[in-house]
N, C-alpha and C positions, 0 to 999 in steps of 0.2 A: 504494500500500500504506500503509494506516493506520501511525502507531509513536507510540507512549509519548514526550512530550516533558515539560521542566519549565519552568516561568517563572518565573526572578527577579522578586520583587518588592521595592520601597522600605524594606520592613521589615526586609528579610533572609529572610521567609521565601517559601515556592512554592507556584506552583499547578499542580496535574495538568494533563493537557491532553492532548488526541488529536490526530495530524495525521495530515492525507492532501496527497500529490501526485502531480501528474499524470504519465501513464507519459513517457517519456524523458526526453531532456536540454533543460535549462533553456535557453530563447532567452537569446541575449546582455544582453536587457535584464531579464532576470529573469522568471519569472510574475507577472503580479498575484495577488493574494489577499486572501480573504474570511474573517475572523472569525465563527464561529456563536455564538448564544447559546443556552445550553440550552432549553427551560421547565421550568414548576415543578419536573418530575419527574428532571429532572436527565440524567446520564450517560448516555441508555437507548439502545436498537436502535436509534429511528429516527433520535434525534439525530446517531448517529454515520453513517447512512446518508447525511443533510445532506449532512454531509462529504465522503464517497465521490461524491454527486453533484456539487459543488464541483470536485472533483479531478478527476473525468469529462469536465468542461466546461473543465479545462484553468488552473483557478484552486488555488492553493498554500492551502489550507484549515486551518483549526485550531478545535479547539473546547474551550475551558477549563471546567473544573468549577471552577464558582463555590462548590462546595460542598466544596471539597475541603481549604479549611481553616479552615472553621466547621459552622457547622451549618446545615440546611437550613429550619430556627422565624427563627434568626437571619439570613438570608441574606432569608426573606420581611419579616420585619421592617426590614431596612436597606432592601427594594423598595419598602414604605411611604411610608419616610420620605422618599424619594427622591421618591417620586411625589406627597404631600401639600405636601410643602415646595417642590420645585422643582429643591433645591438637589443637585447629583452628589454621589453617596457614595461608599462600599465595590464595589460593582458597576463602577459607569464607573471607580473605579482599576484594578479588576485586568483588564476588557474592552483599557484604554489600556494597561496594561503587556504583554499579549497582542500587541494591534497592533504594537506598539515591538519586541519580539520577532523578530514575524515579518519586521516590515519592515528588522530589521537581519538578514536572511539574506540572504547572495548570491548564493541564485538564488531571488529575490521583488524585485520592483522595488516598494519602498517609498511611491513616489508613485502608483501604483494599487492602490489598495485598497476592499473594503467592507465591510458589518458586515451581517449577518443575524440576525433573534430572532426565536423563536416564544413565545407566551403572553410567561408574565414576562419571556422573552430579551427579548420584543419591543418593552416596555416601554423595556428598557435598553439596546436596540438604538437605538431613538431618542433617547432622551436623551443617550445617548453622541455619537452624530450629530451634536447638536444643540450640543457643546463643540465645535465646530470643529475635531477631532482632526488635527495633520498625514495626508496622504496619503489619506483617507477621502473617497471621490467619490461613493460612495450608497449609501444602507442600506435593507434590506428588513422591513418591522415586519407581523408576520402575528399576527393576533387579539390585539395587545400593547394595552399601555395611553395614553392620547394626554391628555395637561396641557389642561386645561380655558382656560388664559392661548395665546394663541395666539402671544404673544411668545416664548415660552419657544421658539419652533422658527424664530423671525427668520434667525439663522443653520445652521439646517439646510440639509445637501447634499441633492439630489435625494433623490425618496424612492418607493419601489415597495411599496404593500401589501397586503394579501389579509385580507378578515374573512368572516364566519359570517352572513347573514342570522337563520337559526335560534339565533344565538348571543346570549343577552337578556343576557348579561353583557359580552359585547364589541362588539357590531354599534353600537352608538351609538359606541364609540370610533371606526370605520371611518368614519363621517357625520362626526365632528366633524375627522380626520386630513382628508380631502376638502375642509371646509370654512376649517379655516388656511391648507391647501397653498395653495388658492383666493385665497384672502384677503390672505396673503405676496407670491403672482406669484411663486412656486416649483413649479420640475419635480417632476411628480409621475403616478403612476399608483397610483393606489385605488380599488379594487373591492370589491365584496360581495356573496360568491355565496349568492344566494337561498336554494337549495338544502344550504348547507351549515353546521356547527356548528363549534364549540370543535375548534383543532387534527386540524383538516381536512386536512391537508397534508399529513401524516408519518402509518406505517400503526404506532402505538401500540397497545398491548398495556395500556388500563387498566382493567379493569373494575371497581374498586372504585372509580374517579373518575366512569366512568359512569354509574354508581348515584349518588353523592352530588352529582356535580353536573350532575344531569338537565339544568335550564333551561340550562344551554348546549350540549345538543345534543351530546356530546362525539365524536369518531370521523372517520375517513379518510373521505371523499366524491369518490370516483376521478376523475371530471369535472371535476368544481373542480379539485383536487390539479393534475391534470393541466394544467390551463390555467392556475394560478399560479405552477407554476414556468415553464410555456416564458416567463410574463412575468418573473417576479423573470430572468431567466438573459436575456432581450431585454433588458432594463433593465441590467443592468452590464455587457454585451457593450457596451451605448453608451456607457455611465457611468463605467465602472471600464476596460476592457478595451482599448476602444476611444478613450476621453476625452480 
């Protein structure tokens, strides 16, 4: 069952956040659990759905609105800067104070954990990864954005991810994600279904993004969907779960 939680942050102030856990009592060593990141569109049905599935499969899940104390012009602009520069910002603090969170609960075993993002999450999904965060053993980046510097992901955990062929704004990220993994000698699984576009995974409700942002193909592709999560959920069962 989903519930309202809040997250202390460094500044003194909080971030919303939804959690789901899985039905009965906590194994003695706690559940593992998995961080979501929104995408652009923030808090929606499917995001939260994420979650529900997380918790289905047995993982302590949470998923923060990064927009829930600023704005969402501002929230895209800090994802910029993050991604031009190199350097973690505003995103990877409150992703890291999420984690810290979750992994001071007593029934969450702290030293297994992961981090999932879609679209922009996705982005920050990895870069977060890519800080070496305590307890963090693999993240899943699905149609997100991937650092042109392949150093920037030297010390990334394992990594599992899913892109859009049809998707002209992300499908090159998923070729270049393949190519560092590659190039590092870091566990990895990246794919990219042919068949499929922009936030492909989650069955979103956007029709005014669909219009404006045609060239990515945008929309649920049940196929895909379907076969990227039995990986992203094969991938932390080894990773996170199992580790």
């Amino acid at each position: 069952m989903r519930q309202h939680v809040r997250i202390p942050l460094p500044d003194g102030s909080s971030l919303d956040a939804t959690m789901a856990l899985p039905e009965g009592t906590a194994p003695a060593a706690g559940w593992p659990g998995a961080v979501v990141v929104h995408e652009i569109y923030g808090i929606e049905p499917d995001m939260l759905d994420a979650v529900d599935r997380f918790a289905e499969h047995g993982y302590a899940a949470i998923l923060p609105d990064l927009y829930s104390h600023g704005t969402r012009i501002g929230c895209l602009a800090r994802a910029m800067h993050q991604f031009t520069t190199g350097k973690p910002g505003r995103p990877t603090a409150d992703i890291d104070a999420t984690r810290q969170w979750l992994a001071d609960r007593d029934d969450v075993d702290g030293s297994r954990l992961g981090v999932i993002g879609f679209c922009m999450g996705g982005g920050f999904a990895l870069a977060y990864a890519a800080s070496t965060p305590p307890g963090v053993r693999a993240a899943s980046v699905n149609y997100g954005a991937v650092p042109r510097d392949q150093e920037e992901l030297r010390t990334v955990c394992p990594v599992v991810g899913s892109y859009g062929g049809r998707d002209r704004g992300f499908r090159a990220h998923g070729t270049r994600l393949q190519e560092h993994m590659r190039a590092l000698g870091l566990e990895h699984d990246v794919e990219i279904y042919a068949a499929a576009g922009h936030s492909f995974m989650t069955d979103g409700h956007h029709p005014l993004a669909k219009l404006a942002l045609f060239p990515l193909r945008h929309g649920l592709v049940q196929p895909a969907a379907d076969d990227a999560w039995q990986r992203t959920f094969a991938f932390f069962d080894k990773y996170v779960a199992n580790g």
